[in-house]
N, C-alpha and C positions, 0 to 999 in steps of 0.2 A: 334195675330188675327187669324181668324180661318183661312182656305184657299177656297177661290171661287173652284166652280166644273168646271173651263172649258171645262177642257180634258172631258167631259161628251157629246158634241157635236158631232154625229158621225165621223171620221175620211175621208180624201178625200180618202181612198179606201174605204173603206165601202159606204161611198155615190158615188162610182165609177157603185156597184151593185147596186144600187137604181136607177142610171140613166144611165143604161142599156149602161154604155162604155163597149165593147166588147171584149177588149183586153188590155193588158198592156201597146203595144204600142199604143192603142187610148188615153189612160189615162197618159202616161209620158208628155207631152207637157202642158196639162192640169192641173198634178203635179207640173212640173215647175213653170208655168204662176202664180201659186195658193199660191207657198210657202209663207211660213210667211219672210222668210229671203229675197225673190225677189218679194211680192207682185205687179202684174201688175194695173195700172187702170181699174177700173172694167167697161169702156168702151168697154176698149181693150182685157179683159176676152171678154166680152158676145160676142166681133167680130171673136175669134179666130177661123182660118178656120180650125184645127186640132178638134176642138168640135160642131159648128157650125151645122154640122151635126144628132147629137148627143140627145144636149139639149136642154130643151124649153127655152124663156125667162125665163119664172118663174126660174126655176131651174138655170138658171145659176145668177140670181138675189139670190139666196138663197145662193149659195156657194161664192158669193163674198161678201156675208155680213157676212159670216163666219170667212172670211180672214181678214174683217176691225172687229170685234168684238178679231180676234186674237191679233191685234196692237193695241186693245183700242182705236179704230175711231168709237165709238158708234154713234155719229150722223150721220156717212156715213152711216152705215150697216142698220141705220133706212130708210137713204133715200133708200135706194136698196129694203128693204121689204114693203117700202109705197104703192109701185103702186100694187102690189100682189093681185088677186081676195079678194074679202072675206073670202072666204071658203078657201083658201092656210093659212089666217092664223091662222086654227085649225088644221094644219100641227105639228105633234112635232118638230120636227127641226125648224118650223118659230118662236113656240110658245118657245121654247130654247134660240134662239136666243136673241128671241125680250126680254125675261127678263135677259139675260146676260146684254143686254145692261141698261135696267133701274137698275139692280146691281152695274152696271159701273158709272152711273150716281145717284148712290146714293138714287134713287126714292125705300126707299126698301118696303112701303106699297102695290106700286102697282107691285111692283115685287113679293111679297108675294102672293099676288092676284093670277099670272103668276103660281108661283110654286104651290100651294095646283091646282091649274087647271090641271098640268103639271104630278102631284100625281096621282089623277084622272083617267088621260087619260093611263097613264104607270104604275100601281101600283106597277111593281114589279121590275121596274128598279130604281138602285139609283139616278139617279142626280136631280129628281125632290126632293127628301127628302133631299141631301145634301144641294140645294136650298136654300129650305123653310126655313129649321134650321139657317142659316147664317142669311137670312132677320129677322127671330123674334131674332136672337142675338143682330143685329143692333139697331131694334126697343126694344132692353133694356128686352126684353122677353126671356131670356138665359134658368130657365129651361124649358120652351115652347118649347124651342129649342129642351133640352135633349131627351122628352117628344117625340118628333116630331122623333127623329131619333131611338131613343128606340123602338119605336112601326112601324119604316119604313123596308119592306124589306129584308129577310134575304141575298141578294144579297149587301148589305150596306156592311158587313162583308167580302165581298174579297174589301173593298177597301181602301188605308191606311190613305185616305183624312179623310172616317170614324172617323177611331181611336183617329186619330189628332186631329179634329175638336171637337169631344168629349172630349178630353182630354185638350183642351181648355175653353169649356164650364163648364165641372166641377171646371177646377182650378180656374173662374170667379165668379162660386158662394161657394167657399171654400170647395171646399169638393177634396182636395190634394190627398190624397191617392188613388182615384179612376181616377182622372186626369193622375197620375204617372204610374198608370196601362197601361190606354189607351194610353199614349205618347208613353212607352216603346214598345208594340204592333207596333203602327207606326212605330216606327225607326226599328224596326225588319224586318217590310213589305218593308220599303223603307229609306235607311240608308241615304237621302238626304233630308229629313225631319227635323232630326239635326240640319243642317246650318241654314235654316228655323226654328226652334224654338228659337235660340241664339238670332235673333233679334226681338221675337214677343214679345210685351209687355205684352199681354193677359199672357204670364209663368214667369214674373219677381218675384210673389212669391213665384217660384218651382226654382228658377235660382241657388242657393245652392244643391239643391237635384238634379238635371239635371245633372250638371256637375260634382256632387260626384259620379252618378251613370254610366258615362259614363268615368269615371279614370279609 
């Protein structure tokens, strides 16, 4: 199966210069609180007196649905972005979010919805084309897919989910050689991709030539 784009959601230092924490040490406590390894209650984020300061409700309602979209709690991360004005959620980040989580929940029409909006608003960053391509794979539209990432982006190209997911998508609708290309490319870019391929079913008809080519 292809690979979701999570790592596609800004990073909490990057969203550290979005909301304007002003030093490293404002933002270590707030790192902590946030990891995916010690995620806090997002009660207990929005109280903390280390950011409090800092962030608005909104915002800190955004970066704790981040944290439950990262454990796969899509229905918390929904509850956290429910209350959100209107207008926050034509936020990228909300609008990231919020279709990570109907990805998660399998909803991939209206997550498709999500991503071609998503295309739209960013056209030249990848994750909205990694997105989409995944949802029309789901919905049984694989070369729509191709189609979708072929024509996304030249910024698609530094990333090795790209190559991968391509290289997926071709091996689905039989066209191997072109699959083998882009796999090879992948594991070039990210040799941990590999381990990742040995269980995806999506390459069990390349599973001969994979493992020939990697002796």
């Amino acid at each position: 199966m292809p690979i979701l784009g999570v790592w596609e959601i800004p990073t909490r230092l990057e969203l550290a210069k979005k909301l304007r924490l002003d030093t490293a040490a404002d933002f270590l406590p707030f790192l902590a609180a946030g990891s995916m390894k010690n995620l806090v209650p997002a009660h207990a984020l929005r109280s903390h007196p280390f950011i409090t300061l800092k962030m608005t409700e909104a915002e800190r309602r955004i970066i704790a649905a981040q944290g439950y979209v990262e454990l796969g709690l899509h229905a918390e991360a929904c509850e956290e972005l429910s209350p959100l004005p209107v207008e926050m959620h034509d936020r990228v980040d909300v609008i990231e979010i919020t279709l990570l989580c109907l990805m998660g929940e399998h909803r991939w029409a209206e997550a498709l919805a999500l991503a071609t909006r998503l295309c739209q608003q960013e056209p030249v960053e990848p994750g909205g084309f990694i997105h989409a391509a995944f949802c029309l794979h789901e919905l049984g539209q694989t070369a729509a897919a191709v189609d979708v990432l072929s024509r996304g982006p030249a910024t698609l190209r530094t990333k090795p989910v790209y190559y991968y997911n391509m290289g997926c998508y071709h091996a689905c609708l039989g066209h191997f050689d072109k699959s083998l290309t882009y796999l090879e490319r992948a594991f070039e870019m990210d040799g941990t991709l590999r381990l990742h391929a040995k269980k995806d079913h999506d390459l069990d008809c390349l599973r001969a030539q994979l493992e020939s080519h990697h002796a």
